[in-house]
C-alpha positions as a printed Julia matrix, in Angstrom:
75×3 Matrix{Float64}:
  38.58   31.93   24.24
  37.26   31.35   20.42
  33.81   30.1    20.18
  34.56   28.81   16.91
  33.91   24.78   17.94
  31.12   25.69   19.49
  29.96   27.5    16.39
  30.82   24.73   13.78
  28.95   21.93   16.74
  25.81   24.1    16.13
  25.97   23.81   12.76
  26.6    20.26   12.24
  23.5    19.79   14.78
  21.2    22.41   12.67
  22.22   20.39    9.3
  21.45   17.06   10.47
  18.56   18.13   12.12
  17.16   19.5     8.79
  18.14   16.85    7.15
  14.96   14.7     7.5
  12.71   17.67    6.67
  14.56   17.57    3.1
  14.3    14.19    3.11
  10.43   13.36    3.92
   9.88   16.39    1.29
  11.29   14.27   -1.14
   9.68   11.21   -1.02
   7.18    9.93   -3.55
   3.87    9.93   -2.32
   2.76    6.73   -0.88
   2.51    4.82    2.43
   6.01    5.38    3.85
   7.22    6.05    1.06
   7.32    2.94   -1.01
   5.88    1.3    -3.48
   3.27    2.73   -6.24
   0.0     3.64   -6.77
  -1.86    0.89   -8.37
  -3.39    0.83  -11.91
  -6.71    0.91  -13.06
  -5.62   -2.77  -14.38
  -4.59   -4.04  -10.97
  -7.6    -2.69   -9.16
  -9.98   -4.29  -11.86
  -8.28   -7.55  -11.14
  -8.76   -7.39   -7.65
 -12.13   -6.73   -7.96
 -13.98   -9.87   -7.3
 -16.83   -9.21   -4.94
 -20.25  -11.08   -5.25
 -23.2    -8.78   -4.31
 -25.91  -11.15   -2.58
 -27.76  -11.05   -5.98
 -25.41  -12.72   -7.78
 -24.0    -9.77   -9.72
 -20.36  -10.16   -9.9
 -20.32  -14.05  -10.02
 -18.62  -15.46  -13.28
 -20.22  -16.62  -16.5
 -21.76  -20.32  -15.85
 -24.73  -22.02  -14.09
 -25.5   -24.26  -10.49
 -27.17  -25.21   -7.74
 -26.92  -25.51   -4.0
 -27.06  -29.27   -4.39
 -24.27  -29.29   -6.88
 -22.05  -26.42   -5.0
 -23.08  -29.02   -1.91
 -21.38  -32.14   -3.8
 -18.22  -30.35   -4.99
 -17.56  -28.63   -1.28
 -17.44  -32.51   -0.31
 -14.6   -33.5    -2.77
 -12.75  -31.43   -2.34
 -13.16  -29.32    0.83
């Protein structure tokens, strides 16, 4: 009897189980695979923490008893 099927079934399964292998290698780098690494641009707008010193809080003045007034209207 040929073992010729037999030999072309093994390598079908050998291909298509290397197949991924290739493929991960391939991908960009990145979770799974997709999207990009963000900019230095993107990060800095992003970047809005308030440190509890105030530092990072934007230009302009208050007070608790204003901030207390405005959370009323409107909150």
């Amino acid at each position: 009897m040929s073992r010729f099927p037999e030999l072309i079934a093994l390598t079908v399964s050998l291909a298509l189980f290397a197949y991924p292998s290739v493929a991960e290698k391939a991908k960009p780098a990145g979770y799974y695979g997709h999207g990009e690494p963000a900019t230095e641009a993107q990060i800095a707008g992003w970047d809005i923490d308030v440190r509890p010193d105030g530092q990072g809080l934007p230009p302009g003045s208050g007070s608790v008893e204003d901030g207390e007034m405005l959370y009323e209207e409107q909150c």
